[in-house]
C-alpha positions in Angstrom: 107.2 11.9 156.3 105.3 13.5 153.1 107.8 14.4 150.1 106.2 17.7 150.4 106.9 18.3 154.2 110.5 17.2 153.9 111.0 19.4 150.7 109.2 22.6 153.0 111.4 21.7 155.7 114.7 21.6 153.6 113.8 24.9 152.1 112.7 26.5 155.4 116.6 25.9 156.8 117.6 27.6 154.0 115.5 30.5 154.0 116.4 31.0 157.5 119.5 30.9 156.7 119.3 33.5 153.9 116.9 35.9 156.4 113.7 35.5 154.2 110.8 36.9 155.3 107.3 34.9 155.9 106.2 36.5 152.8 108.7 35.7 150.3 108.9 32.3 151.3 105.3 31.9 151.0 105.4 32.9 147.6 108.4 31.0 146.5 106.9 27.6 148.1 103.7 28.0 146.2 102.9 26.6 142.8 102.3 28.3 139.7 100.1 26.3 138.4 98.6 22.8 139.4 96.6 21.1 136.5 94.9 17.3 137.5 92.8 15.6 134.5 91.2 12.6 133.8 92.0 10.2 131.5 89.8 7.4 130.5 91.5 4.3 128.3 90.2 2.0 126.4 91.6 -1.2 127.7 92.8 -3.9 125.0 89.9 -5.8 125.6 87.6 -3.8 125.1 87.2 -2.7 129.2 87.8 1.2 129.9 89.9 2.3 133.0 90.3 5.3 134.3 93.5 7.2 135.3 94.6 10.8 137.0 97.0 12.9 135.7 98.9 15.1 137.0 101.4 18.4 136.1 102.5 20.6 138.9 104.0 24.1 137.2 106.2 25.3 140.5 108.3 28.4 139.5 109.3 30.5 135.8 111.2 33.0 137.1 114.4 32.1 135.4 112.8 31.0 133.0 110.4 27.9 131.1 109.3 25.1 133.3 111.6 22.0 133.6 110.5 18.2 134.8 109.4 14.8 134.5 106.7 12.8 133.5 106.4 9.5 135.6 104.1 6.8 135.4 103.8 5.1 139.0 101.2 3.6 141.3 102.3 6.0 143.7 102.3 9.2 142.0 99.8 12.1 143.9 99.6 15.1 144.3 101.9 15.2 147.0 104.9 13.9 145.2 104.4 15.6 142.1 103.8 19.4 144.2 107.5 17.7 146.0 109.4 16.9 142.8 108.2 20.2 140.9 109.6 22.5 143.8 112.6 20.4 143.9 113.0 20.5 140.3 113.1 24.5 140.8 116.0 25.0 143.1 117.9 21.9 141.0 117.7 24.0 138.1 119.0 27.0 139.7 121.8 24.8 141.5 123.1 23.9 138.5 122.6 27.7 136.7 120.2 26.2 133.9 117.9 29.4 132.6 114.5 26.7 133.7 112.1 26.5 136.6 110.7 23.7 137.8 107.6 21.3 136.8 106.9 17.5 137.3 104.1 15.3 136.3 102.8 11.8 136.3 99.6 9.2 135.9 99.0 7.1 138.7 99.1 4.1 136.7 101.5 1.0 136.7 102.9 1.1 133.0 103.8 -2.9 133.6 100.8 -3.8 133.6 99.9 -1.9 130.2 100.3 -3.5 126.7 102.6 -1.2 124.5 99.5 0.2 122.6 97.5 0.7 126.2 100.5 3.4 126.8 100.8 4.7 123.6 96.9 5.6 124.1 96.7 6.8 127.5 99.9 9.1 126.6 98.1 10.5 123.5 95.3 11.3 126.0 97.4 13.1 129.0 99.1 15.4 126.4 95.9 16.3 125.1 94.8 17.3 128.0 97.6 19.4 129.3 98.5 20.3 125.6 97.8 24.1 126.2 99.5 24.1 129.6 103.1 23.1 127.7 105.3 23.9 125.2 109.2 25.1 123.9 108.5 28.0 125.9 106.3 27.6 128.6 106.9 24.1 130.3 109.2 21.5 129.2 108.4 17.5 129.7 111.1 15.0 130.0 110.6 11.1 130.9 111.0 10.2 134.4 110.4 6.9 136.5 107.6 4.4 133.9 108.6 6.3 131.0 111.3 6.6 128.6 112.3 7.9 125.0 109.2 6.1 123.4 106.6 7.8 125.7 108.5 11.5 124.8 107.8 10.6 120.6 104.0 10.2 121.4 104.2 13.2 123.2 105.9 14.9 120.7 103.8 13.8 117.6 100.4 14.4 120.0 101.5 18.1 120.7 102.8 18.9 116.7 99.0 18.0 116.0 97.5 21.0 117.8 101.0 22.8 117.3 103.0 22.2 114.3 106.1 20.7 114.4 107.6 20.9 118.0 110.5 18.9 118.8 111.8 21.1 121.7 108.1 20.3 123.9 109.9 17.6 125.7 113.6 16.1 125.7 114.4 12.9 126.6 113.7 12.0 123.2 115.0 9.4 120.8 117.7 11.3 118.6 116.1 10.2 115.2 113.5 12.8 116.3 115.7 15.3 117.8 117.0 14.1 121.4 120.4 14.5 122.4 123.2 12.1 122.6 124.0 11.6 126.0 120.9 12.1 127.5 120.1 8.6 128.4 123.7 8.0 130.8 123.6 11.7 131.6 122.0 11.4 135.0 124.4 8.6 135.8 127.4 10.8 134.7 126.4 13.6 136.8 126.2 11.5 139.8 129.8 10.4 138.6 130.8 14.1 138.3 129.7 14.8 141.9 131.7 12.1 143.0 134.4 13.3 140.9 134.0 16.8 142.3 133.5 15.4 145.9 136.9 13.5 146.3 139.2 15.7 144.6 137.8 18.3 147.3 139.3 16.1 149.4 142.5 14.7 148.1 141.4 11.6 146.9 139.6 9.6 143.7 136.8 7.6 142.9 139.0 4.6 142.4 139.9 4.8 146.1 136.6 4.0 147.6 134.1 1.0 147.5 130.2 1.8 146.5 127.0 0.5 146.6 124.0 1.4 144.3 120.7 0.8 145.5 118.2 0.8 142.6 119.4 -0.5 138.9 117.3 1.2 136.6 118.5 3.8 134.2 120.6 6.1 137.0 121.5 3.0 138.9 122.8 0.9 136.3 124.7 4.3 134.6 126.3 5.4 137.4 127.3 1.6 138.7 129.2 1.3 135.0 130.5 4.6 135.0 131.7 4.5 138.2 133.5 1.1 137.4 134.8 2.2 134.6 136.4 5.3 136.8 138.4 2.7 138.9 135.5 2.8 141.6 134.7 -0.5 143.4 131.0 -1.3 143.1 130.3 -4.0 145.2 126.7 -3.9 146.0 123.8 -3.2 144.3 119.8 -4.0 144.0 117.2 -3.5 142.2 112.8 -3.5 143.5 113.3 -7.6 144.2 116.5 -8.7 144.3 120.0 -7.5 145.0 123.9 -9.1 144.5 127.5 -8.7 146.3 130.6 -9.1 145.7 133.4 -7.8 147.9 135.4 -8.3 145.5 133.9 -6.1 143.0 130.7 -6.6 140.4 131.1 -6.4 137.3 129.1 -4.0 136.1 129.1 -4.2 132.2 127.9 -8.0 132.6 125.1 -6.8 135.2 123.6 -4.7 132.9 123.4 -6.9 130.6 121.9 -9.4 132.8 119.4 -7.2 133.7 118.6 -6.2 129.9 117.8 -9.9 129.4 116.5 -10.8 132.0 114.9 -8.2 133.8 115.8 -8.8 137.3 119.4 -9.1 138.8 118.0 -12.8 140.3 120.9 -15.4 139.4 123.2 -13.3 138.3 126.5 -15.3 138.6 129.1 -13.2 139.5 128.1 -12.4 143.1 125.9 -13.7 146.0 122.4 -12.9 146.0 121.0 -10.8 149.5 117.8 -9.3 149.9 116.7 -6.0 148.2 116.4 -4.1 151.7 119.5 -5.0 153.3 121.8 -3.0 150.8 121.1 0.0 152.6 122.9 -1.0 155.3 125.8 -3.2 153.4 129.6 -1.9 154.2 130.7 0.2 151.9 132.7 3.8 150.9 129.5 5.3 149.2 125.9 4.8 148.9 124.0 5.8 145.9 120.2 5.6 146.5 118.7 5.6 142.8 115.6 4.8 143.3 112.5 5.8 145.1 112.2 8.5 147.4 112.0 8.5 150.9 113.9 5.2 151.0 116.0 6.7 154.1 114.0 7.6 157.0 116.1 7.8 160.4 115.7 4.1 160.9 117.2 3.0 158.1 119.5 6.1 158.9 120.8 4.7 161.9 121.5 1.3 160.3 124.0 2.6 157.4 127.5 2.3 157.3 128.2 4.2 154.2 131.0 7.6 155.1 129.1 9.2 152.4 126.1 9.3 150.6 125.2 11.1 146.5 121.6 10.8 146.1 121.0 9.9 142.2 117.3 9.5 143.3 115.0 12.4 143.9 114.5 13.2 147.7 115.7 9.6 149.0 116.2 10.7 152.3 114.1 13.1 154.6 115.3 15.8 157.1 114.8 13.3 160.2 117.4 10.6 158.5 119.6 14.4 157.7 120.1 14.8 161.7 120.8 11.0 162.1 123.1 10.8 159.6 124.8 14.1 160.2 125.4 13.2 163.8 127.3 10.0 162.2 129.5 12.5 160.3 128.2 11.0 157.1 128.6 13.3 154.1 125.5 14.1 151.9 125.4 15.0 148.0 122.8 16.1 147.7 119.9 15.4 145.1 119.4 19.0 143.6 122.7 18.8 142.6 124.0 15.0 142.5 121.5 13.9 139.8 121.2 17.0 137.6 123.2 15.4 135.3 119.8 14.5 133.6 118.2 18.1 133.5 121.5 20.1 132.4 121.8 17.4 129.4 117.7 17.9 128.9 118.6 21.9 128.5 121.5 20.7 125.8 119.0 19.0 124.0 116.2 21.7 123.7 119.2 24.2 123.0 120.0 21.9 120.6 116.0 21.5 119.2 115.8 25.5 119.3 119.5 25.6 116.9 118.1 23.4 114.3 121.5 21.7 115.2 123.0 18.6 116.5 125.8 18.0 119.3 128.2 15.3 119.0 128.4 13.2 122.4 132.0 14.3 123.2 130.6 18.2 122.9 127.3 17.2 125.3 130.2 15.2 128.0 132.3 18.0 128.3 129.7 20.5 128.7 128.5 18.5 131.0 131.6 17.8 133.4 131.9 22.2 132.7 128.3 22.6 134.3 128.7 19.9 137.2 132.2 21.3 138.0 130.9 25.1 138.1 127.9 24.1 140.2 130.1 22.0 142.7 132.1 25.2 142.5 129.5 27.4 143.7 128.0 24.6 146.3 131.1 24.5 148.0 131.8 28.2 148.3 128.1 28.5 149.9 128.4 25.9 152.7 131.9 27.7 153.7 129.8 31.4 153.9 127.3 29.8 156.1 128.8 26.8 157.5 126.3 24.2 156.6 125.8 20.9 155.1 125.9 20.7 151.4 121.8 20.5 151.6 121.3 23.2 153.3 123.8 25.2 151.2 122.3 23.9 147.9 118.7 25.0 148.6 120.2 28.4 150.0 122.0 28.7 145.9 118.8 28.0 144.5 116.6 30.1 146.7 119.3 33.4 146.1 119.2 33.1 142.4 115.2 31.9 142.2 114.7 35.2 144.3 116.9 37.3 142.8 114.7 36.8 139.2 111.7 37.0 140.9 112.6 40.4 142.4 113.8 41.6 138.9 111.3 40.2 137.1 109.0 42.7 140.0 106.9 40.0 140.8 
Protein backbone atom coordinates (compact mmCIF):
# COMPACT_ATOMS: atom_id res chain seq x y z
CA UNK A 1 0.00 0.00 0.00
CA UNK A 2 1.21 3.75 -0.98
CA UNK A 3 2.30 5.83 2.31
CA UNK A 4 -0.05 8.24 0.96
CA UNK A 5 -3.12 5.89 0.77
CA UNK A 6 -2.58 4.55 4.23
CA UNK A 7 -2.00 8.14 5.63
CA UNK A 8 -5.73 9.12 3.67
CA UNK A 9 -7.17 6.15 5.04
CA UNK A 10 -5.97 6.74 8.75
CA UNK A 11 -7.28 10.30 8.45
CA UNK A 12 -10.50 9.37 6.77
CA UNK A 13 -11.52 7.10 10.12
CA UNK A 14 -10.88 9.89 11.89
CA UNK A 15 -12.75 12.45 10.20
CA UNK A 16 -15.64 10.13 10.16
CA UNK A 17 -15.33 9.90 13.36
CA UNK A 18 -15.29 13.68 14.14
CA UNK A 19 -18.39 14.18 11.38
CA UNK A 20 -16.27 16.18 8.78
CA UNK A 21 -17.79 17.03 5.88
CA UNK A 22 -16.32 16.11 2.20
CA UNK A 23 -15.24 19.59 1.94
CA UNK A 24 -13.20 20.13 4.90
CA UNK A 25 -11.46 17.09 4.64
CA UNK A 26 -10.59 17.83 1.13
CA UNK A 27 -9.01 20.82 2.20
CA UNK A 28 -7.21 19.55 5.16
CA UNK A 29 -5.71 16.47 3.01
CA UNK A 30 -4.34 18.82 0.41
CA UNK A 31 -0.85 20.38 0.43
CA UNK A 32 0.03 23.81 0.70
CA UNK A 33 2.64 23.83 -1.24
CA UNK A 34 4.61 21.08 -3.26
CA UNK A 35 8.07 22.37 -4.64
CA UNK A 36 10.26 19.51 -6.87
CA UNK A 37 13.82 20.91 -8.23
CA UNK A 38 16.61 19.70 -9.93
CA UNK A 39 19.83 19.42 -8.78
CA UNK A 40 22.76 18.64 -10.93
CA UNK A 41 26.36 17.63 -9.02
CA UNK A 42 29.45 17.63 -10.04
CA UNK A 43 30.71 14.23 -9.23
CA UNK A 44 34.37 14.01 -7.62
CA UNK A 45 35.63 12.94 -10.70
CA UNK A 46 34.81 15.13 -12.68
CA UNK A 47 31.24 13.20 -14.01
CA UNK A 48 27.82 15.27 -13.21
CA UNK A 49 24.74 13.35 -11.84
CA UNK A 50 21.65 14.51 -11.55
CA UNK A 51 19.30 14.36 -8.50
CA UNK A 52 15.38 15.41 -7.62
CA UNK A 53 14.51 17.19 -4.73
CA UNK A 54 11.80 17.33 -3.03
CA UNK A 55 9.77 19.61 -0.12
CA UNK A 56 6.15 19.01 0.46
CA UNK A 57 4.60 22.20 2.64
CA UNK A 58 1.25 20.34 4.02
CA UNK A 59 -0.56 22.63 6.56
CA UNK A 60 0.39 26.32 8.62
CA UNK A 61 -2.51 26.79 10.37
CA UNK A 62 -1.03 26.51 13.79
CA UNK A 63 1.60 27.75 12.76
CA UNK A 64 5.33 27.51 10.61
CA UNK A 65 5.96 24.34 8.79
CA UNK A 66 7.76 21.50 10.64
CA UNK A 67 9.86 18.29 8.93
CA UNK A 68 12.52 16.41 7.69
CA UNK A 69 14.95 16.36 5.12
CA UNK A 70 16.00 12.73 4.10
CA UNK A 71 18.28 11.48 1.65
CA UNK A 72 17.12 7.93 0.29
CA UNK A 73 16.91 5.92 -2.83
CA UNK A 74 13.40 5.67 -2.15
CA UNK A 75 12.27 9.13 -1.49
CA UNK A 76 9.19 10.37 -4.11
CA UNK A 77 6.70 12.18 -4.20
CA UNK A 78 4.56 9.89 -2.57
CA UNK A 79 6.40 9.49 0.64
CA UNK A 80 7.36 12.92 1.09
CA UNK A 81 3.22 14.22 0.29
CA UNK A 82 2.79 11.00 3.31
CA UNK A 83 5.37 12.17 5.84
CA UNK A 84 4.50 16.03 5.42
CA UNK A 85 0.68 15.31 6.27
CA UNK A 86 1.78 13.04 8.99
CA UNK A 87 4.14 15.50 10.26
CA UNK A 88 0.88 17.97 10.52
CA UNK A 89 -1.42 15.98 12.78
CA UNK A 90 2.05 14.84 14.92
CA UNK A 91 2.59 18.36 15.59
CA UNK A 92 -0.84 19.04 16.71
CA UNK A 93 -0.81 15.56 18.78
CA UNK A 94 1.83 16.71 20.71
CA UNK A 95 0.34 20.72 20.98
CA UNK A 96 3.62 22.16 19.27
CA UNK A 97 2.49 25.78 17.62
CA UNK A 98 3.97 23.95 13.78
CA UNK A 99 2.43 22.41 10.83
CA UNK A 100 3.76 19.95 8.87
CA UNK A 101 6.54 19.73 5.97
CA UNK A 102 8.99 17.01 4.78
CA UNK A 103 11.58 16.77 2.13
CA UNK A 104 14.25 14.66 0.65
CA UNK A 105 16.69 13.88 -2.58
CA UNK A 106 16.37 10.70 -4.06
CA UNK A 107 19.90 9.95 -3.77
CA UNK A 108 21.92 7.27 -1.68
CA UNK A 109 24.16 9.58 0.64
CA UNK A 110 26.49 6.15 0.96
CA UNK A 111 27.51 6.22 -2.03
CA UNK A 112 28.57 10.13 -1.88
CA UNK A 113 32.05 11.30 -0.75
CA UNK A 114 31.67 13.87 2.19
CA UNK A 115 32.35 16.84 -0.26
CA UNK A 116 29.71 15.19 -3.02
CA UNK A 117 27.03 15.91 -0.06
CA UNK A 118 28.22 18.95 1.16
CA UNK A 119 27.66 20.16 -2.68
CA UNK A 120 24.53 18.69 -3.51
CA UNK A 121 23.15 20.09 -0.09
CA UNK A 122 24.51 23.64 -0.93
CA UNK A 123 22.51 23.15 -4.12
CA UNK A 124 18.89 21.83 -2.75
CA UNK A 125 18.83 24.75 -0.24
CA UNK A 126 19.43 27.10 -2.92
CA UNK A 127 16.82 26.00 -4.58
CA UNK A 128 14.12 25.97 -2.03
CA UNK A 129 15.92 28.88 -0.20
CA UNK A 130 12.79 31.22 -0.69
CA UNK A 131 10.35 28.50 0.13
CA UNK A 132 11.98 28.27 3.97
CA UNK A 133 12.81 30.01 6.75
CA UNK A 134 12.44 30.82 11.00
CA UNK A 135 9.04 31.63 10.04
CA UNK A 136 7.71 30.03 7.24
CA UNK A 137 9.05 26.34 7.07
CA UNK A 138 11.41 24.65 9.36
CA UNK A 139 14.01 21.75 8.13
CA UNK A 140 15.29 19.21 10.44
CA UNK A 141 17.60 16.10 9.40
CA UNK A 142 15.76 12.90 8.89
CA UNK A 143 16.79 9.43 7.44
CA UNK A 144 20.67 10.02 5.20
CA UNK A 145 21.14 13.16 7.01
CA UNK A 146 22.37 14.37 10.26
CA UNK A 147 23.74 17.46 12.24
CA UNK A 148 26.49 18.06 9.44
CA UNK A 149 23.97 18.26 6.56
CA UNK A 150 21.70 21.02 8.93
CA UNK A 151 25.29 23.48 9.17
CA UNK A 152 25.47 23.44 5.30
CA UNK A 153 22.05 24.23 5.24
CA UNK A 154 22.36 26.77 7.68
CA UNK A 155 25.52 28.65 6.31
CA UNK A 156 23.79 28.23 2.50
CA UNK A 157 20.54 29.97 3.70
CA UNK A 158 22.56 33.01 6.02
CA UNK A 159 24.11 33.77 2.45
CA UNK A 160 20.89 34.97 0.84
CA UNK A 161 19.49 35.71 4.49
CA UNK A 162 21.84 36.89 7.07
CA UNK A 163 22.48 35.04 9.90
CA UNK A 164 19.70 32.34 10.51
CA UNK A 165 20.28 29.80 12.93
CA UNK A 166 16.56 28.95 13.66
CA UNK A 167 16.02 27.80 9.46
CA UNK A 168 16.54 24.19 10.56
CA UNK A 169 17.20 22.32 13.97
CA UNK A 170 18.80 19.35 14.29
CA UNK A 171 21.89 21.22 14.34
CA UNK A 172 25.25 20.83 15.96
CA UNK A 173 25.11 22.93 19.31
CA UNK A 174 28.42 24.89 18.46
CA UNK A 175 26.04 26.56 15.91
CA UNK A 176 23.00 26.76 17.90
CA UNK A 177 21.26 23.14 18.16
CA UNK A 178 19.88 21.88 21.21
CA UNK A 179 21.18 19.44 23.72
CA UNK A 180 19.10 16.54 23.61
CA UNK A 181 18.10 16.63 20.32
CA UNK A 182 20.06 13.80 18.93
CA UNK A 183 18.47 10.93 21.82
CA UNK A 184 15.23 12.88 21.85
CA UNK A 185 13.27 10.73 19.44
CA UNK A 186 14.54 7.73 21.29
CA UNK A 187 13.40 9.27 24.70
CA UNK A 188 10.00 10.04 23.40
CA UNK A 189 9.50 6.50 22.31
CA UNK A 190 10.76 5.78 25.99
CA UNK A 191 8.20 8.31 27.32
CA UNK A 192 5.25 6.60 25.43
CA UNK A 193 6.25 3.47 26.91
CA UNK A 194 6.55 5.17 30.11
CA UNK A 195 3.11 6.61 29.74
CA UNK A 196 1.68 3.32 28.21
CA UNK A 197 2.35 0.96 31.22
CA UNK A 198 1.72 3.08 34.09
CA UNK A 199 -1.85 3.36 32.30
CA UNK A 200 -1.87 0.01 33.00
CA UNK A 201 -0.30 -0.73 36.36
CA UNK A 202 2.85 -1.83 35.27
CA UNK A 203 6.69 -0.62 34.17
CA UNK A 204 9.03 -0.75 31.49
CA UNK A 205 11.23 -3.02 33.44
CA UNK A 206 8.43 -5.62 33.47
CA UNK A 207 8.39 -6.39 29.84
CA UNK A 208 10.85 -7.84 27.15
CA UNK A 209 11.46 -5.66 23.74
CA UNK A 210 12.68 -5.86 20.47
CA UNK A 211 13.95 -2.97 18.22
CA UNK A 212 13.86 -3.47 14.66
CA UNK A 213 16.16 -0.83 12.96
CA UNK A 214 19.50 0.48 14.91
CA UNK A 215 20.08 3.75 13.62
CA UNK A 216 19.69 6.91 15.64
CA UNK A 217 15.89 6.06 17.14
CA UNK A 218 16.73 2.48 17.28
CA UNK A 219 19.89 2.49 18.99
CA UNK A 220 18.43 5.54 21.51
CA UNK A 221 15.53 3.99 22.50
CA UNK A 222 17.25 0.24 22.79
CA UNK A 223 19.80 2.10 25.49
CA UNK A 224 17.26 4.13 27.07
CA UNK A 225 15.00 1.49 27.41
CA UNK A 226 17.77 -0.69 29.06
CA UNK A 227 18.84 1.69 31.08
CA UNK A 228 14.88 1.96 32.33
CA UNK A 229 15.10 -1.77 33.57
CA UNK A 230 13.52 -2.85 30.16
CA UNK A 231 14.75 -6.21 28.64
CA UNK A 232 15.89 -5.70 25.05
CA UNK A 233 16.44 -8.83 23.66
CA UNK A 234 16.32 -8.44 19.98
CA UNK A 235 17.25 -6.05 17.63
CA UNK A 236 18.46 -5.51 13.81
CA UNK A 237 19.67 -3.30 11.74
CA UNK A 238 19.19 -3.12 7.17
CA UNK A 239 21.65 -6.63 7.12
CA UNK A 240 22.03 -8.13 10.09
CA UNK A 241 20.28 -8.61 13.49
CA UNK A 242 21.37 -10.30 17.23
CA UNK A 243 19.46 -12.11 20.24
CA UNK A 244 19.76 -12.73 23.34
CA UNK A 245 17.06 -13.96 25.60
CA UNK A 246 18.77 -13.15 28.14
CA UNK A 247 19.14 -9.53 27.47
CA UNK A 248 21.59 -7.33 25.01
CA UNK A 249 23.56 -5.26 26.11
CA UNK A 250 22.82 -2.28 24.72
CA UNK A 251 25.65 0.26 25.60
CA UNK A 252 28.30 -2.31 24.04
CA UNK A 253 25.92 -2.65 20.82
CA UNK A 254 26.12 0.73 20.10
CA UNK A 255 29.38 0.84 20.29
CA UNK A 256 29.80 -2.02 18.05
CA UNK A 257 27.84 -0.54 15.66
CA UNK A 258 29.83 2.89 15.86
CA UNK A 259 32.97 0.91 14.90
CA UNK A 260 31.94 -1.19 12.97
CA UNK A 261 29.05 -0.28 11.21
CA UNK A 262 26.91 -3.24 11.09
CA UNK A 263 25.74 -5.38 14.19
CA UNK A 264 27.55 -8.64 12.20
CA UNK A 265 29.64 -10.47 15.03
CA UNK A 266 28.69 -8.76 17.72
CA UNK A 267 29.52 -11.17 20.61
CA UNK A 268 27.14 -10.98 23.05
CA UNK A 269 24.22 -12.65 21.31
CA UNK A 270 23.36 -14.97 18.35
CA UNK A 271 23.23 -13.64 14.99
CA UNK A 272 19.51 -14.22 12.99
CA UNK A 273 18.43 -12.69 9.99
CA UNK A 274 17.34 -9.03 9.57
CA UNK A 275 13.60 -10.07 8.58
CA UNK A 276 12.84 -12.46 11.17
CA UNK A 277 12.84 -9.95 14.11
CA UNK A 278 9.51 -8.93 13.31
CA UNK A 279 8.22 -11.89 14.29
CA UNK A 280 10.78 -12.75 17.36
CA UNK A 281 8.89 -13.36 20.88
CA UNK A 282 8.83 -10.54 22.75
CA UNK A 283 6.72 -7.90 25.26
CA UNK A 284 7.14 -4.91 22.66
CA UNK A 285 8.08 -4.28 19.26
CA UNK A 286 9.64 -1.04 18.18
CA UNK A 287 9.83 -0.72 14.40
CA UNK A 288 12.45 2.21 13.81
CA UNK A 289 13.02 2.02 10.69
CA UNK A 290 11.50 2.24 7.30
CA UNK A 291 7.92 2.57 6.68
CA UNK A 292 5.57 0.16 5.63
CA UNK A 293 7.66 -2.58 7.12
CA UNK A 294 4.25 -4.16 8.57
CA UNK A 295 1.87 -5.04 6.00
CA UNK A 296 -0.92 -7.75 7.18
CA UNK A 297 1.51 -10.58 6.37
CA UNK A 298 4.00 -9.74 8.37
CA UNK A 299 1.00 -8.76 10.71
CA UNK A 300 -0.18 -12.00 11.11
CA UNK A 301 3.28 -13.45 11.84
CA UNK A 302 4.05 -11.13 15.14
CA UNK A 303 4.00 -12.11 18.47
CA UNK A 304 4.67 -8.85 20.08
CA UNK A 305 1.27 -7.72 22.84
CA UNK A 306 2.12 -4.35 21.88
CA UNK A 307 3.69 -2.36 19.43
CA UNK A 308 5.29 1.90 19.66
CA UNK A 309 6.21 2.83 16.27
CA UNK A 310 9.58 5.01 16.56
CA UNK A 311 9.49 4.85 12.72
CA UNK A 312 7.21 7.00 10.55
CA UNK A 313 4.13 5.06 9.21
CA UNK A 314 5.72 1.42 9.73
CA UNK A 315 2.58 -0.26 9.49
CA UNK A 316 -0.47 0.35 7.13
CA UNK A 317 -4.29 0.23 7.97
CA UNK A 318 -4.56 -3.58 6.50
CA UNK A 319 -1.72 -4.87 9.15
CA UNK A 320 -4.17 -2.17 11.84
CA UNK A 321 -7.23 -4.72 11.41
CA UNK A 322 -4.85 -7.79 11.59
CA UNK A 323 -3.26 -6.73 14.41
CA UNK A 324 -6.24 -5.33 16.25
CA UNK A 325 -8.08 -8.56 15.85
CA UNK A 326 -4.93 -10.12 17.79
CA UNK A 327 -5.69 -7.60 20.59
CA UNK A 328 -2.26 -6.11 20.01
CA UNK A 329 -1.86 -2.59 21.27
CA UNK A 330 -0.67 0.20 18.91
CA UNK A 331 1.42 3.55 19.89
CA UNK A 332 1.11 5.07 17.54
CA UNK A 333 3.72 7.03 15.27
CA UNK A 334 2.21 10.67 15.46
CA UNK A 335 2.69 10.45 18.84
CA UNK A 336 5.36 7.64 19.82
CA UNK A 337 8.22 9.32 18.03
CA UNK A 338 7.63 13.03 18.54
CA UNK A 339 10.04 13.03 20.83
CA UNK A 340 12.28 14.40 17.92
CA UNK A 341 9.98 17.31 16.67
CA UNK A 342 8.93 18.65 20.31
CA UNK A 343 12.91 18.79 21.11
CA UNK A 344 13.27 20.40 17.36
CA UNK A 345 10.57 23.24 18.61
CA UNK A 346 12.99 23.63 21.99
CA UNK A 347 15.71 24.30 19.85
CA UNK A 348 14.21 26.98 17.45
CA UNK A 349 12.65 28.48 20.77
CA UNK A 350 15.82 28.31 21.88
CA UNK A 351 17.52 29.94 18.40
CA UNK A 352 14.58 32.72 18.51
CA UNK A 353 15.76 33.54 22.64
CA UNK A 354 19.34 34.14 21.74
CA UNK A 355 19.50 31.60 24.72
CA UNK A 356 20.74 28.17 25.54
CA UNK A 357 18.93 25.15 27.51
CA UNK A 358 20.81 23.00 29.67
CA UNK A 359 19.97 19.10 28.85
CA UNK A 360 18.16 18.48 32.23
CA UNK A 361 15.77 21.67 31.29
CA UNK A 362 15.15 20.15 27.38
CA UNK A 363 14.48 16.32 29.37
CA UNK A 364 12.06 17.47 31.56
CA UNK A 365 10.23 19.50 29.23
CA UNK A 366 10.17 16.87 27.26
CA UNK A 367 8.72 14.03 29.66
CA UNK A 368 6.01 17.48 30.54
CA UNK A 369 5.04 17.52 26.63
CA UNK A 370 4.96 13.52 26.05
CA UNK A 371 3.02 13.10 29.43
CA UNK A 372 0.36 15.96 28.42
CA UNK A 373 -0.08 14.56 24.91
CA UNK A 374 -0.55 10.86 26.32
CA UNK A 375 -2.90 12.74 28.50
CA UNK A 376 -4.95 14.04 25.91
CA UNK A 377 -4.57 10.70 23.59
CA UNK A 378 -6.07 8.74 26.18
CA UNK A 379 -8.95 10.88 27.05
CA UNK A 380 -9.89 10.86 23.12
CA UNK A 381 -10.01 7.13 22.57
CA UNK A 382 -12.38 6.85 25.82
CA UNK A 383 -14.90 9.67 24.06
CA UNK A 384 -14.97 7.75 21.02
CA UNK A 385 -13.89 4.36 21.80
CA UNK A 386 -11.20 3.73 19.41
CA UNK A 387 -7.75 2.67 18.97
CA UNK A 388 -5.11 5.01 19.95
CA UNK A 389 -4.56 5.70 15.99
CA UNK A 390 -7.66 6.56 15.26
CA UNK A 391 -7.89 8.77 18.38
CA UNK A 392 -4.60 10.45 17.68
CA UNK A 393 -5.45 11.54 14.09
CA UNK A 394 -9.05 12.65 15.48
CA UNK A 395 -6.58 15.18 18.27
CA UNK A 396 -4.76 16.45 15.46
CA UNK A 397 -7.58 16.93 12.95
CA UNK A 398 -9.90 18.94 15.97
CA UNK A 399 -7.09 21.26 16.80
CA UNK A 400 -5.68 21.58 12.85
CA UNK A 401 -9.40 22.48 12.10
CA UNK A 402 -10.11 24.44 14.81
CA UNK A 403 -7.09 27.12 13.49
CA UNK A 404 -8.07 26.81 10.24
CA UNK A 405 -11.67 27.89 11.02
CA UNK A 406 -10.20 30.79 13.18
CA UNK A 407 -7.67 31.71 11.09
CA UNK A 408 -11.20 31.92 8.39
CA UNK A 409 -9.57 30.04 5.93
Amino acid sequence: MKATEATNRNFGRAARLLGIDATAERQLVTPYREIKVEITLTRDDGTLATYTGFRVQHDNARGPMKGGIRYHPEVDPDEVNALASLMSWKTAVVNLPYGGAKGGINCDPRQLSLGEQQRLTRQFTQRIQDCIGPQMDIPAPDMGTNAQTMAWIVDEYSKFHGWSPGVVTGKPVELGGSLGREAATGRGVLMAAQCLFEDAGSAVANHTFAVQGFGNVGSWAARLIAQAGGKVIAVSDIDSAVQNEHGLDCEALAAWMQQNRTLKGFPGGEQLAPESLLAVECDVLVPAALGGVIDKRVAAELRAKYIIEGANHPSDPDADEVLAKKGVVIVPDIYANAGGVTVSYFEWVQNIQMYHWDEARVNEELHRVMRRAWSDLRTTARTYACDLRTAAFALAIARVMRATGLRGN
